[in-house]
C-alpha positions in Angstrom: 0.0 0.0 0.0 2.6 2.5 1.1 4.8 1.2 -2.1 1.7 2.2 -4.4 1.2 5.5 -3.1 5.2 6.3 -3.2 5.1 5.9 -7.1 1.4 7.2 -7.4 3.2 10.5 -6.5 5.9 10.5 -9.3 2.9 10.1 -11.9 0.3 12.3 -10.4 -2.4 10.0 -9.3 -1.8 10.3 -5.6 -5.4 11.3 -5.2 -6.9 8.6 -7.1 -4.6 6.1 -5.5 -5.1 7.2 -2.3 -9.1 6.9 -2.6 -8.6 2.8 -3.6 -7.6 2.9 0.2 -9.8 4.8 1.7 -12.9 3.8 -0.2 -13.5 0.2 0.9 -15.8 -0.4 3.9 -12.6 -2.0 5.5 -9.2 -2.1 5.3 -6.3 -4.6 6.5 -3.0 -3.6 6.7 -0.9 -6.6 7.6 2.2 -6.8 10.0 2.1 -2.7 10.5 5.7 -1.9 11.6 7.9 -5.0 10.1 9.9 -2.4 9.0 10.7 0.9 9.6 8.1 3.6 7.9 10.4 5.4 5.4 10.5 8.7 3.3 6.4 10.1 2.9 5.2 6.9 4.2 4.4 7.9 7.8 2.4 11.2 6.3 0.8 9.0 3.9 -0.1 6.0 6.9 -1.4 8.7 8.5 -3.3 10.2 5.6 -5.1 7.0 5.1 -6.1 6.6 9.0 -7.2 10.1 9.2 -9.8 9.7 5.8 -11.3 6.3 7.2 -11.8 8.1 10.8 -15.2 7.3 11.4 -15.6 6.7 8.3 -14.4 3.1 7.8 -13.5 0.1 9.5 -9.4 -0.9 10.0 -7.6 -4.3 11.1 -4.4 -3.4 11.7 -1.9 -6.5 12.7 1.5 -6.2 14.0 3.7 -7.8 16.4 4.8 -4.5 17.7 3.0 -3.5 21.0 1.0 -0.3 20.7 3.3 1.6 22.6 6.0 0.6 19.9 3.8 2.3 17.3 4.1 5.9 18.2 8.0 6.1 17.0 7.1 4.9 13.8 5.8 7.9 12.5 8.7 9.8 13.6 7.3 12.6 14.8 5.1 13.4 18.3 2.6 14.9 16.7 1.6 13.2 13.6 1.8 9.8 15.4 -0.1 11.0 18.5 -2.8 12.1 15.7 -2.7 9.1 14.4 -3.2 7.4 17.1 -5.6 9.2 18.7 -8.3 8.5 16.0 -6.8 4.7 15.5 -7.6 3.9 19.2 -10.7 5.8 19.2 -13.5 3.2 18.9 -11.0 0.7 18.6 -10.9 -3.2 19.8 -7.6 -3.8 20.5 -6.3 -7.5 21.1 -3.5 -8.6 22.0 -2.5 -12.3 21.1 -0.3 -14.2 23.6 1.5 -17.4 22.9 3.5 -19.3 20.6 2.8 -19.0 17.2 0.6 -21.0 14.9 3.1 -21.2 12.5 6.1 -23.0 15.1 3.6 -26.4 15.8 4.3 -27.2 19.5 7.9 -28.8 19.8 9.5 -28.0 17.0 12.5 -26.2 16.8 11.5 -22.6 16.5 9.9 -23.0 19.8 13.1 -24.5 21.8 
């Protein structure tokens, strides 16, 4: 998603791209903070929350813990906007365990 709307910038069509994710009655962004959010990316993250507020309904996973989140956007304000409208409303749950992927004594879980 962030990808697409970095090279919807260099041919105009930000706008229209943008609207493909903002449109939909829900949205799932998978594995939010994997890797570091680079260049426009937290202003367009951002972006995208701020046009579904209330608007449209989010899953956001990640194996980050909420207060990991906030650096992300690199900057206090944008990322307490942010997440001031993603916890607004919001059912947060938080997933304990091993993972489904590691079946029970195999390696990964040693």
């Amino acid at each position: 998603m962030l990808s697409q709307l970095r090279a919807s910038r260099a041919d105009q069509s930000y706008e229209r791209r943008l609207l493909r994710f903002t449109s939909p009655d829900l949205l799932v962004v998978d594995d939010l903070g994997l890797r570091p959010l680079e260049h426009d990316e937290p202003i367009d993250l951002y972006e995208i929350i701020k046009r579904r507020y209330e608007r449209g309904s989010m899953v956001l996973t990640s194996n980050r813990a909420l207060e990991e989140w906030h650096p992300l956007f690199g900057d206090d304000l944008l990322a307490s906007a942010a997440m001031d409208r993603l916890l607004h409303h919001a059912h947060v749950i938080v997933i304990e365990g091993n993972s489904f992927r590691n079946p029970p004594g195999s390696e990964a879980q040693r």
